[in-house]
Each structure stands twice: as structure tokens, then as C-alpha cells.
Backbone as CSV, one residue per row, in Angstrom:
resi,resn,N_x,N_y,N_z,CA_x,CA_y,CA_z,C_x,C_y,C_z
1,UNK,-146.058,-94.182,18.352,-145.672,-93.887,16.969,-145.121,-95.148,16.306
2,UNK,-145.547,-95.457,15.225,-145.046,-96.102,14.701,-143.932,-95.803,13.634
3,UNK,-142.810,-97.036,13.379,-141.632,-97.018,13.161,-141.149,-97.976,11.632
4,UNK,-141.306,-97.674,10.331,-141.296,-98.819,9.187,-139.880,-98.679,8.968
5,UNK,-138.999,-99.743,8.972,-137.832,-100.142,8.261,-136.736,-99.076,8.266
6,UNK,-135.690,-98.846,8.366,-135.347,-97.905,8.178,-134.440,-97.842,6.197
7,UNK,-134.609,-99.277,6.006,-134.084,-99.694,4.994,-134.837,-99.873,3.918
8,UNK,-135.294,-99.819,2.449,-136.318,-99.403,1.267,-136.468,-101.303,1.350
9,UNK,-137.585,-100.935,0.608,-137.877,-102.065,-0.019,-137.439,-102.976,-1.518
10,UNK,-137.479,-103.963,-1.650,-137.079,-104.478,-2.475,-137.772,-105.438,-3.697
11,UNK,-138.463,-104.590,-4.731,-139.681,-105.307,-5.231,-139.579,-105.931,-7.124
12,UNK,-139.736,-106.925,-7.173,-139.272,-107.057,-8.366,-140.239,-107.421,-9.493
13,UNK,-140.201,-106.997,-10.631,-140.988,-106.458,-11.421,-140.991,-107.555,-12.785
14,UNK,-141.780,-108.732,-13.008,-141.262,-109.747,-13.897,-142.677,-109.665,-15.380
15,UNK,-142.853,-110.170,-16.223,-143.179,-110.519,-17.116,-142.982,-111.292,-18.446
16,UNK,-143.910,-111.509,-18.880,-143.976,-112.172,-20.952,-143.601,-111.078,-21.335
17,UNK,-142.803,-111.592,-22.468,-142.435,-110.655,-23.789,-143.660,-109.391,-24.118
18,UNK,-143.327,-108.331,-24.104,-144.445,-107.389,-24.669,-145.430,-107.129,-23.729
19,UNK,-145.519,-107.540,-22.518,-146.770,-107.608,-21.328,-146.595,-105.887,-20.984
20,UNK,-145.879,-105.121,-21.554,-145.512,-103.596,-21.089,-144.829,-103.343,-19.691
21,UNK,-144.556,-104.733,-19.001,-143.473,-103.858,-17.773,-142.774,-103.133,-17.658
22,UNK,-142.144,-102.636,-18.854,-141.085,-101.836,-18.486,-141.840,-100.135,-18.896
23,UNK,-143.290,-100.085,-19.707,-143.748,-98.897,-19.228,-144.424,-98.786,-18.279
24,UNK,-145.034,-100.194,-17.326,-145.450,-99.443,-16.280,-144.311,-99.232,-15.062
25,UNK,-143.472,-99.869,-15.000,-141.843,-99.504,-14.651,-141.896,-97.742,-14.303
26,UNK,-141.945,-97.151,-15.798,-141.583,-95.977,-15.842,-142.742,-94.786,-15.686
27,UNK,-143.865,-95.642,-15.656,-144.883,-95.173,-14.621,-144.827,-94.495,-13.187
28,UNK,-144.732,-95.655,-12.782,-144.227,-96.106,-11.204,-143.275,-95.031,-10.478
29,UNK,-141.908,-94.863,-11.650,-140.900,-93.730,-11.229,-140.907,-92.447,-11.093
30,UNK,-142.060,-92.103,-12.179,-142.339,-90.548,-12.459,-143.588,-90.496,-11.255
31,UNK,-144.412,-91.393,-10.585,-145.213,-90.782,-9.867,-144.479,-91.268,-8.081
32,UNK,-143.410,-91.955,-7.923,-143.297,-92.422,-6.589,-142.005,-91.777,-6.371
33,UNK,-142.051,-90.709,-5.856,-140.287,-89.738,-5.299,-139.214,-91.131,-4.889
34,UNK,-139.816,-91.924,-3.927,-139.286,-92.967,-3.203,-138.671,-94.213,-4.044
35,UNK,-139.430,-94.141,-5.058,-138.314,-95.209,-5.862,-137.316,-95.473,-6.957
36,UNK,-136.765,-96.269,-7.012,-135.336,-96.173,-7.657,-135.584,-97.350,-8.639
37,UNK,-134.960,-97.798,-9.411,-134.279,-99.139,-10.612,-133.470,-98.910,-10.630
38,UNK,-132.810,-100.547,-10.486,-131.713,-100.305,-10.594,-131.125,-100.771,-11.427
39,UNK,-130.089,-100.165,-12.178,-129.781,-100.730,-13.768,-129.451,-101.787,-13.908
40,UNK,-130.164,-102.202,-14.989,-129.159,-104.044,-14.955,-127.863,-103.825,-15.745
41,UNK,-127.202,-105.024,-16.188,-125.867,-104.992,-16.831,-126.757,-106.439,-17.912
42,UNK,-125.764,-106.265,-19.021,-126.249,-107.071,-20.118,-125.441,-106.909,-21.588
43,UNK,-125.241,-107.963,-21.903,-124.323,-108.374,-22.728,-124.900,-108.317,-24.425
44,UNK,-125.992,-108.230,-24.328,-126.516,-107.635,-25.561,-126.361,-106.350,-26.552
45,UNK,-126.416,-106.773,-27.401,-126.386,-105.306,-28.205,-126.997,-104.148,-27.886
46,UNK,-126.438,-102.598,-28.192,-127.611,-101.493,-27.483,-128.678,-101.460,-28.407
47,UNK,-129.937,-101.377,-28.409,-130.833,-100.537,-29.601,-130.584,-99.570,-29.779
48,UNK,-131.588,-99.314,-31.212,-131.862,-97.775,-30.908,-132.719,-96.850,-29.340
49,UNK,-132.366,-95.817,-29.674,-132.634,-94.825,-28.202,-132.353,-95.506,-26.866
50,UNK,-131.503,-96.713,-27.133,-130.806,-96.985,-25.562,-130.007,-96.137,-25.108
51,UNK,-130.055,-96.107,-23.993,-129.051,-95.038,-23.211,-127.861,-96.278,-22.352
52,UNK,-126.525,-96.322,-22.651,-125.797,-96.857,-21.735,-125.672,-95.980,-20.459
53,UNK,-126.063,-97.179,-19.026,-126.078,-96.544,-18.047,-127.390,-95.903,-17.436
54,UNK,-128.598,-95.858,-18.153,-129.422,-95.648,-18.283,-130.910,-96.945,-18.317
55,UNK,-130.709,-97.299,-19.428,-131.519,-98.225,-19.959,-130.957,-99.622,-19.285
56,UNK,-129.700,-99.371,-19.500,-128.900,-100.540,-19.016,-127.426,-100.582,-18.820
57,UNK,-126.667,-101.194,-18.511,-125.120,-101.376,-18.600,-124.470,-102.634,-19.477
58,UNK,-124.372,-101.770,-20.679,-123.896,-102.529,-21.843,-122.240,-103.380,-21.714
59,UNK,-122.153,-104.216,-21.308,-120.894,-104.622,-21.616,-120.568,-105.932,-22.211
60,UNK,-119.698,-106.598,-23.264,-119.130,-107.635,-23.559,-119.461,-108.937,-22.894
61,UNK,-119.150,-110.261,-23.410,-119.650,-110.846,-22.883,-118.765,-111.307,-21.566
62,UNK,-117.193,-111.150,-22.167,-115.848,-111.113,-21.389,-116.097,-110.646,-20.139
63,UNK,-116.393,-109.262,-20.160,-116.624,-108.384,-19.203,-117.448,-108.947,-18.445
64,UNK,-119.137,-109.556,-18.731,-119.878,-109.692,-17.769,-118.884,-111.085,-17.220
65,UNK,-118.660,-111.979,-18.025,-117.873,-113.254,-17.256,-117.008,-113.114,-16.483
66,UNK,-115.863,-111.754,-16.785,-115.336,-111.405,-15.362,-115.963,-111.378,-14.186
67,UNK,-117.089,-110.548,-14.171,-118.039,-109.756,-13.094,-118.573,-111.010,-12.167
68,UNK,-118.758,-112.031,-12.860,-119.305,-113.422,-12.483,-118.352,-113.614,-11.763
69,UNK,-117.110,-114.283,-12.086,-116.098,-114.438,-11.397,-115.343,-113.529,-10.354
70,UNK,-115.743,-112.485,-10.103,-115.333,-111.992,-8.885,-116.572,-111.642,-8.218
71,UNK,-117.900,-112.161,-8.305,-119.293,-112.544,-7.656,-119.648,-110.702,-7.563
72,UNK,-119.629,-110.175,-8.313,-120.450,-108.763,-8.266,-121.989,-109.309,-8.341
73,UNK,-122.845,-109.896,-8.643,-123.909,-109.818,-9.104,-124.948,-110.461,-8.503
74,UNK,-126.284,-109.686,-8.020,-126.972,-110.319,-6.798,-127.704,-111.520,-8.032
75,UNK,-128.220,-111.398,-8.923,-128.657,-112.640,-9.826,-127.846,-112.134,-11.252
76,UNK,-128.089,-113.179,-11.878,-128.068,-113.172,-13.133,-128.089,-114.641,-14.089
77,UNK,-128.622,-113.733,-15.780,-128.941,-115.377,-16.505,-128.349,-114.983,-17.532
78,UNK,-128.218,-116.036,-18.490,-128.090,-116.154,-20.021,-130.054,-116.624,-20.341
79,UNK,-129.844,-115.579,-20.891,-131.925,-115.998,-21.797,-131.436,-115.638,-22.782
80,UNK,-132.554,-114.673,-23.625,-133.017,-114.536,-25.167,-132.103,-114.397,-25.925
81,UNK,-131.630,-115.359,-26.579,-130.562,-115.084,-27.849,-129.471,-115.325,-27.225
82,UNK,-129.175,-116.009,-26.113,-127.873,-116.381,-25.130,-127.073,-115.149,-25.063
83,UNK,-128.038,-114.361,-24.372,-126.819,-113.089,-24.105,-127.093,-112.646,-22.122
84,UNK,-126.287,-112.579,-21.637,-126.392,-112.336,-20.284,-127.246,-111.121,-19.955
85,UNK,-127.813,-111.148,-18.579,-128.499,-110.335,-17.655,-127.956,-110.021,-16.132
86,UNK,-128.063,-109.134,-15.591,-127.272,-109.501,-14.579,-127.583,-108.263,-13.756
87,UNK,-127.983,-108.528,-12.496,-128.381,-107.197,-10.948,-127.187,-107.550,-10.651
88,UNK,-126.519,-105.693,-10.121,-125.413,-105.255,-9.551,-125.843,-105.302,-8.092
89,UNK,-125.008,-106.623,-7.059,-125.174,-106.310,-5.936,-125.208,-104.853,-5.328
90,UNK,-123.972,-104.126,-5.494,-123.425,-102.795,-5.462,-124.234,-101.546,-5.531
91,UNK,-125.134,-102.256,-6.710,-126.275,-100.943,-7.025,-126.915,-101.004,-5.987
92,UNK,-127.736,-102.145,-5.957,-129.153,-102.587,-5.231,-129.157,-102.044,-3.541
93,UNK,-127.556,-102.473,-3.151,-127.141,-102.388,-1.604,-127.261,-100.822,-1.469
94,UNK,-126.612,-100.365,-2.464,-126.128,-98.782,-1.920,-128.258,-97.986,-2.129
95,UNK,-128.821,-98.525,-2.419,-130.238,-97.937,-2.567,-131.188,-97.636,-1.317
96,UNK,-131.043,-99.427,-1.066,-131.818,-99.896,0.304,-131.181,-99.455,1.056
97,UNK,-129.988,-99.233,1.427,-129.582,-98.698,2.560,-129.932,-97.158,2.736
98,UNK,-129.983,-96.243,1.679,-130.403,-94.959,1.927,-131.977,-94.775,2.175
99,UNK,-132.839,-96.415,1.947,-134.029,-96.434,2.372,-135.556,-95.798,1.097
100,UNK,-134.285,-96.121,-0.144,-135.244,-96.097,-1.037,-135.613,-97.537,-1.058
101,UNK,-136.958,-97.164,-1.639,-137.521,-98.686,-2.500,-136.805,-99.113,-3.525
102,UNK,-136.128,-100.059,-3.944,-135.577,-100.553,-5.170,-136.366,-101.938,-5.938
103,UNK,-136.613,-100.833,-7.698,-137.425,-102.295,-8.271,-136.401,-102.657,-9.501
104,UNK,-136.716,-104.004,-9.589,-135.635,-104.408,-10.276,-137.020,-105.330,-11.811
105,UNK,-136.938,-104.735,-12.940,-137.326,-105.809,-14.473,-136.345,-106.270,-14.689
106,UNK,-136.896,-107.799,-14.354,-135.994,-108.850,-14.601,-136.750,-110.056,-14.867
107,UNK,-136.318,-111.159,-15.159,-136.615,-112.175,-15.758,-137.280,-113.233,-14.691
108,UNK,-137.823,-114.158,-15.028,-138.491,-115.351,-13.618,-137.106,-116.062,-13.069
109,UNK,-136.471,-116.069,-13.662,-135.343,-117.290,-13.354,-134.353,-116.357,-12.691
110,UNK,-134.045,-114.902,-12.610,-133.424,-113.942,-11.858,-134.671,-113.559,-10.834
111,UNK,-135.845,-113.454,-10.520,-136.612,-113.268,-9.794,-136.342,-114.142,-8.362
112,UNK,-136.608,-115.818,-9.618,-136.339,-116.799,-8.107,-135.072,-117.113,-7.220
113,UNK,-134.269,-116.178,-8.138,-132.543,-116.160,-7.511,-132.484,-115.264,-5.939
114,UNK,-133.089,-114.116,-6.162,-133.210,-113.357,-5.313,-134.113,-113.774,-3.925
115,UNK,-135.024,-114.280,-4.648,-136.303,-114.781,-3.616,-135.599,-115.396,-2.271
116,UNK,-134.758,-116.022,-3.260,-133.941,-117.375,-1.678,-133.037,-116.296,-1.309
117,UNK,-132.602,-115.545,-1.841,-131.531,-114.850,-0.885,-132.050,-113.962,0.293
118,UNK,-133.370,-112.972,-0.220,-134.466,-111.840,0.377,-135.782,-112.551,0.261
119,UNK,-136.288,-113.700,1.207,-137.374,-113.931,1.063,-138.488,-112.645,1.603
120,UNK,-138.128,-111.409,1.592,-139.445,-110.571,2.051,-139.214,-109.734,0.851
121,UNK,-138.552,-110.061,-0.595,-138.935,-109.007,-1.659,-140.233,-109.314,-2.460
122,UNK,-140.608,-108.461,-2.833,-142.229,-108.262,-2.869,-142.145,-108.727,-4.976
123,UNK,-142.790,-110.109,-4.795,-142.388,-110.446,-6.824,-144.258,-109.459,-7.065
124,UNK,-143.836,-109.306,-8.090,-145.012,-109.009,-9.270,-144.784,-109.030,-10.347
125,UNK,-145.421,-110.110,-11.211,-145.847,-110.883,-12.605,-147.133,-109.979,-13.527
126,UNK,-146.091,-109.069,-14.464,-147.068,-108.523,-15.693,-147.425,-109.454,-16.509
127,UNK,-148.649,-109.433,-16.734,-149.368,-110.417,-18.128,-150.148,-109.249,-19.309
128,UNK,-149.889,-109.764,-20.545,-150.720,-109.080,-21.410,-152.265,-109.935,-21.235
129,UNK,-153.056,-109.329,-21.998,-154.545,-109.721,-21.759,-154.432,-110.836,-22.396
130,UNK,-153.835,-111.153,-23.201,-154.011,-112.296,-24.036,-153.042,-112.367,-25.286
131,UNK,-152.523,-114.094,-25.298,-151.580,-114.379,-26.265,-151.794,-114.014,-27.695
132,UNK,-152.955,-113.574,-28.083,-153.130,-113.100,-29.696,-152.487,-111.525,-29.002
133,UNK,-152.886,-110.652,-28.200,-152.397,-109.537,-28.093,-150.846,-109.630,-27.878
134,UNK,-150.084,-110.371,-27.455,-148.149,-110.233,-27.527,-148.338,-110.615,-28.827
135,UNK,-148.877,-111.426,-29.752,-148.499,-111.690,-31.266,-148.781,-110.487,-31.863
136,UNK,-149.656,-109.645,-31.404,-149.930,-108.211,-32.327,-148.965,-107.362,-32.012
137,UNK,-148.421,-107.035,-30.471,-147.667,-106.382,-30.258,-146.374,-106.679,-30.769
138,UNK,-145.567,-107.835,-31.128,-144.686,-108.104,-31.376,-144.565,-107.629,-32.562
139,UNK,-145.593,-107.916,-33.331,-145.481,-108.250,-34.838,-145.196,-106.293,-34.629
140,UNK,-146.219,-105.634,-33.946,-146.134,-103.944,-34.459,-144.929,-103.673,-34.058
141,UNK,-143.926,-104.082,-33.629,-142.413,-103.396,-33.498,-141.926,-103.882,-34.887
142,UNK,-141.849,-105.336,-35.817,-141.644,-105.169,-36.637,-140.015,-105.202,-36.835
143,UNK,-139.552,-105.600,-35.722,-137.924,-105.948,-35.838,-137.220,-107.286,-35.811
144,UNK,-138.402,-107.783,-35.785,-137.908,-109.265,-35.174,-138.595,-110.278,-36.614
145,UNK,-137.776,-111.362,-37.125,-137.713,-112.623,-37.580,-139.186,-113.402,-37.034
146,UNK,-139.228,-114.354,-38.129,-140.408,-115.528,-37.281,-139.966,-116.686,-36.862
147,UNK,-138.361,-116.979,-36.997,-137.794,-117.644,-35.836,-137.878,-116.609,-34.701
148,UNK,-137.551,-116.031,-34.302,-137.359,-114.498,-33.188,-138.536,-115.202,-32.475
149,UNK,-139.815,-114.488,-33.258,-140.932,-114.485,-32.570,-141.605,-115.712,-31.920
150,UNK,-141.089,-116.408,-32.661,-141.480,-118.086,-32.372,-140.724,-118.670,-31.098
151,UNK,-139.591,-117.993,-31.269,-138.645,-118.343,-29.535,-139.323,-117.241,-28.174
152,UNK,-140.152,-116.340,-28.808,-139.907,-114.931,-27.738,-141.524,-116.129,-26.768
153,UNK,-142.407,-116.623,-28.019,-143.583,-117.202,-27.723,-143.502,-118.098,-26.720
154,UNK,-142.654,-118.976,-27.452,-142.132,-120.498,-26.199,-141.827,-119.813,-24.909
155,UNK,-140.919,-118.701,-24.644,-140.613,-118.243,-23.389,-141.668,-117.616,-22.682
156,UNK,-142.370,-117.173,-23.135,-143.822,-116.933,-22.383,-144.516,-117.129,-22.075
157,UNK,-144.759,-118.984,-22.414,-145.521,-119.692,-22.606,-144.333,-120.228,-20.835
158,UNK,-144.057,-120.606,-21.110,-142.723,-120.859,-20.054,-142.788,-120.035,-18.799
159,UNK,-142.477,-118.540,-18.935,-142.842,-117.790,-17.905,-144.151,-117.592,-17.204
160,UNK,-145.081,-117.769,-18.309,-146.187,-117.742,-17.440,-146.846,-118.906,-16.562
161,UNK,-146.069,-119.730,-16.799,-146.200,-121.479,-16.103,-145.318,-121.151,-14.582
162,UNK,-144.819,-119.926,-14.279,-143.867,-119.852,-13.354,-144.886,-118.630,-12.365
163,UNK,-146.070,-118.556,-12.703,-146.683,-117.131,-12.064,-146.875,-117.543,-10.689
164,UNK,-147.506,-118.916,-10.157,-147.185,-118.946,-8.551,-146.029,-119.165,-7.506
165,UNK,-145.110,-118.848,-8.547,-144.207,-118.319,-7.582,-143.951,-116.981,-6.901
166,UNK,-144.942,-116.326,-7.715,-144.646,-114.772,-7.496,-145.924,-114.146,-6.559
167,UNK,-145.956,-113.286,-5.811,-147.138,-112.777,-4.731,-148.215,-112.081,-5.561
168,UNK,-148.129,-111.526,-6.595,-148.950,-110.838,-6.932,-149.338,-110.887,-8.682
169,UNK,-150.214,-110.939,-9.814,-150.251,-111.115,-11.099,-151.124,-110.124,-11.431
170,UNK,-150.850,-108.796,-12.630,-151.209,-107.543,-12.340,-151.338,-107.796,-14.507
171,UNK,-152.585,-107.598,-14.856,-152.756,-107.567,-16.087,-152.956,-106.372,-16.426
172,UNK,-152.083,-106.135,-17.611,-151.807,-105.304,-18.252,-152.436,-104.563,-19.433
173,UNK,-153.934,-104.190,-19.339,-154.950,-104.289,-20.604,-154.872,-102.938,-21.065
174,UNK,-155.252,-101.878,-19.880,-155.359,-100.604,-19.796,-154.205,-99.585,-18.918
175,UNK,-153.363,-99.102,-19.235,-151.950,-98.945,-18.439,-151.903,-98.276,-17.382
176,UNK,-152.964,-97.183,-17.373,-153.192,-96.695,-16.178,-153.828,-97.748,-14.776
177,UNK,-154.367,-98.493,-15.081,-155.312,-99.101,-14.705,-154.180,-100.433,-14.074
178,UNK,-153.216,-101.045,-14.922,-151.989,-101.963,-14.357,-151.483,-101.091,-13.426
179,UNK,-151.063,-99.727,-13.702,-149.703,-99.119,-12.798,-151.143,-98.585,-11.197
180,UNK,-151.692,-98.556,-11.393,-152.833,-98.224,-9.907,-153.041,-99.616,-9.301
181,UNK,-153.133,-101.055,-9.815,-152.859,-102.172,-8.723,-151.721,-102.235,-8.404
182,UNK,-150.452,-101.556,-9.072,-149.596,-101.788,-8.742,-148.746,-101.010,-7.420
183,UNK,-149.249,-99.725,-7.585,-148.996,-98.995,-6.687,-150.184,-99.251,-5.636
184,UNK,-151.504,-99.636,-5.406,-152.075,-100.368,-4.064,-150.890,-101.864,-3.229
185,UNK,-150.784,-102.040,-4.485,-150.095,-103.642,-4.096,-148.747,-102.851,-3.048
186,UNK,-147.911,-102.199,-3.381,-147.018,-101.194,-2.739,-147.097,-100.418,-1.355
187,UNK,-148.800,-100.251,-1.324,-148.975,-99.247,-0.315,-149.026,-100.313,0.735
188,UNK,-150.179,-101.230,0.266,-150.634,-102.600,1.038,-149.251,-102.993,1.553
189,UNK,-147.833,-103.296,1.065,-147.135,-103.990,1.768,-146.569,-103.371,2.535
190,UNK,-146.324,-101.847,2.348,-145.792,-100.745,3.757,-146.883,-101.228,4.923
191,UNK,-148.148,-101.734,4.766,-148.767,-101.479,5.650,-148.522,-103.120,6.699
192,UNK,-148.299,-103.772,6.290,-148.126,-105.114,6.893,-147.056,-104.851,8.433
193,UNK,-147.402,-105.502,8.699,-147.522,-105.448,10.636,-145.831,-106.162,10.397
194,UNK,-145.374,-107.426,9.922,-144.064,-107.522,9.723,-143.201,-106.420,9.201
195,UNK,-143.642,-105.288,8.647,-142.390,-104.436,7.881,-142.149,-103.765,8.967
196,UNK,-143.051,-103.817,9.886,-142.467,-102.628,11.433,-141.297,-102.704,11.939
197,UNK,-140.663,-101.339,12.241,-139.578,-101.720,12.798,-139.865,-101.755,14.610
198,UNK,-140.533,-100.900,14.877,-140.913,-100.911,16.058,-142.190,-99.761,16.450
199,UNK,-142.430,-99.749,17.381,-143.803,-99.063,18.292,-143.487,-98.208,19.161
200,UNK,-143.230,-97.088,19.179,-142.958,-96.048,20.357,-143.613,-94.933,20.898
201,UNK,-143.431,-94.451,22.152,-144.518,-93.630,22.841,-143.803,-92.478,22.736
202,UNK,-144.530,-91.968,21.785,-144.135,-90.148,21.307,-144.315,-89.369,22.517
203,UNK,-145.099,-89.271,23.066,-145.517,-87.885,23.611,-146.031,-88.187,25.077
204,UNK,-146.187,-87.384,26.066,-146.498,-87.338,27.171,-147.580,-88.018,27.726
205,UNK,-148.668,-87.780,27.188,-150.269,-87.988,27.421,-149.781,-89.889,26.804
206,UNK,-149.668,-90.384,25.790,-149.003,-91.486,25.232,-148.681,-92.745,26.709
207,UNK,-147.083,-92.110,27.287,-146.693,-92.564,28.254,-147.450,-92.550,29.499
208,UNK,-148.335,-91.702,29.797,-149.182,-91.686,30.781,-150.306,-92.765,30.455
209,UNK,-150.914,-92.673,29.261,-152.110,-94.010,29.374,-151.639,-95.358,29.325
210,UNK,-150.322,-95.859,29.128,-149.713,-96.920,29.062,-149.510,-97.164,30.379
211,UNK,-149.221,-96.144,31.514,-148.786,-96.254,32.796,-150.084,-96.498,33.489
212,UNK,-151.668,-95.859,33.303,-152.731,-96.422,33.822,-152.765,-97.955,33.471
213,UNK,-152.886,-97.939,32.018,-153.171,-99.372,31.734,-152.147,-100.613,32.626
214,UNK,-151.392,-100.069,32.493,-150.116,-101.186,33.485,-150.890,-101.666,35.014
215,UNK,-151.318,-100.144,35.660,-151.290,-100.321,36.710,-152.893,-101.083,37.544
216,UNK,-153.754,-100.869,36.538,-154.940,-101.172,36.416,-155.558,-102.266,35.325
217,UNK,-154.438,-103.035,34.879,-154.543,-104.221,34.298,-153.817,-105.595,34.322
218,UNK,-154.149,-106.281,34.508,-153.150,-107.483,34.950,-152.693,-108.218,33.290
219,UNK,-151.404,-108.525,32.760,-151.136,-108.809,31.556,-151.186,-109.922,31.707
220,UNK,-151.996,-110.873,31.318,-152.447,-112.102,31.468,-152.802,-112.789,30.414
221,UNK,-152.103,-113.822,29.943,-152.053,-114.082,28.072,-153.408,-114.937,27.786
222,UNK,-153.999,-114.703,26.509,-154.799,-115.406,26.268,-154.989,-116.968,26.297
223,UNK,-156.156,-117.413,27.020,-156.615,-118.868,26.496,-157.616,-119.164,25.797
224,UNK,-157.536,-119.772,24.503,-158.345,-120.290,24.012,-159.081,-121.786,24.851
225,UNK,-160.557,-121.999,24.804,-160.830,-123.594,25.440,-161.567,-123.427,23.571
């Protein structure tokens, strides 16, 4: 029988402005029992239909600079509009340990924070199909300045110069169609021979053919000439 982890996985979920990660995010949640997000914290203003605690953990900028200073936070940045971002060690720990999967939307520069700490968390990089499509999408929200948009551009242009750092790049054209590589990409890494925790002999008949093979085979390691 085989034996995977007893601890979830840890997979993080990055993109350009408007590339839709955060609906295939919420894709992902409504069809996988097993996984979790975990809220970020962020110093930004709420929108409309944000949920504090939900969407995110709204606090001051004071507040997050405390949080810094007594090291709560497995990454975090100042990006768009110099307002902080920031993964709750606290959250993330208490997840994996109950052996959910935990995915974290977050930024490249919080991606590669983590990387060095958990080199076996699994990155994946959303892209829109193409830079005229984030200029359409942007423009259809319709909230943002053409300084705004002109900074959101440079950073994407930026992030996407950062995609081989990440294991996997999952374009975003048709949404069903992003969130199904995404969930193969998922299944594929349960299946990898490193996530094992171990190999054990369930059952009777099991322990008995291991005991022929022993006794009627000499374990003798391979040579290559």
C-alpha cells in the first residue's frame, strides 16, 4: 500500500494583472473538498463586495508593520500603490498540518520568498492570452486612472519576465479549460514518487510474495557496463 504525506500540499498560485487567477482560484475551491486559501493580510483599502477575513485581512499599515516586527509572516511585499501583502505563517501551518492542500494568490516576489524556504511548493504562473486582452480587461472594470493602468502594465511586463522561475505556465483564454490544466498539474504532483511517504504490505497474500521473492532471489544491485 502505498502511503502520500501525511501533511497537504503547498501550491502557489501567481499571475499579470487581470490574467483571472483569482477566478480560477475559486474554481479550484468549489470543485476540490481538499483545498484551502489561505487569507492574505493587506494594507490596502477594502473594495466594494470585499469581505474582511474573507477576501482578505484588512489592516493598517501600522498594524501590518507590527506583524513584521514580531515575524508573523511566511512572505510578504509592498507592490501596487505601496501598500503591503503579506501570508500568515499561522494560517498556512495550521492547514498543512491537518493535511489539507494550501494555495496561496500571491505575487512573484512573495512566490520566490517561499520557494527558498519550501523548495517542494508547487509555483503556477496565470497568463492572459495576450497583452491587448489585460488592456481590454482593465479598461472593462473601468476604475482605474491611465496613470493606474500604465503602472498595472509595467508590472506585468515585469512579472512575466519572472515565469521560469515557476514549474508550471497555465493560460488563461477559456476558464474552464485554465482551471482543468490546473487541476491535472495537481493530480500529476500527488503522483510523483518523491511525495511518498512510504510503501507498506497491507495484507497477507502481500507479505507472503515478498517472502518468496526474498528467498528465491538474490538482491544484487545493478551494473551498468
Amino acid at each position: 500500500m502505498i502511503k502520500s504525506k501525511k501533511n497537504g500540499e503547498l501550491i502557489i498560485i501567481s499571475g499579470t494583472t487581470c490574467a483571472g487567477k483569482g477566478t480560477v482560484v475559486q474554481e479550484l475551491l468549489k470543485r476540490n473538498g481538499n483545498l484551502e486559501v489561505s487569507t492574505s493580510y493587506t494594507s490596502r483599502e477594502k473594495r466594494d463586495g470585499e469581505v474582511d477575513g474573507k477576501d482578505y485581512f484588512f489592516v493598517t499599515d501600522q498594524e501590518f508593520e507590527n506583524m513584521i516586527k514580531n515575524d508573523e509572516f511566511l512572505e510578504y511585499a509592498k507592490v501596487q500603490y505601496a501598500k503591503y501583502y503579506g501570508t500568515s505563517k499561522k494560517e498556512v501551518k495550521k492547514l498543512l498540518e491537518k493535511g489539507k492542500d494550501v494555495i496561496l494568490e500571491i505575487d512573484v516576489q512573495g512566490a520566490q520568498q517561499i520557494k527558498k524556504l519550501f523548495p517542494e511548493t508547487i509555483l503556477i504562473f496565470i497568463m492572459a492570452p495576450s497583452m491587448s486582452e489585460v488592456k481590454r480587461r482593465i479598461k472593462a472594470r473601468g476604475k482605474e486612472s491611465n496613470e493606474q493602468i500604465i503602472e498595472r502594465f509595467k508590472t506585468a511586463y515585469n512579472e512575466i519576465n519572472e515565469i521560469h522561475k515557476y514549474n508550471y505556465v497555465v493560460v488563461n483564454d477559456v476558464l474552464e479549460d485554465a482551471v482543468k490544466k490546473v487541476e491535472a498539474i495537481l493530480i500529476s504532483e500527488k503522483c510523483r514518487v518523491d511525495r511518498i511517504e512510504e510503501i507498506s504490505l497491507e495484507n497477507q497474500e502481500e507479505i507472503i510474495h515478498e517472502f518468496l521473492i526474498d528467498k528465491n532471489f538474490e538482491n544484487k544491485p545493478i551494473e551498468i557496463k
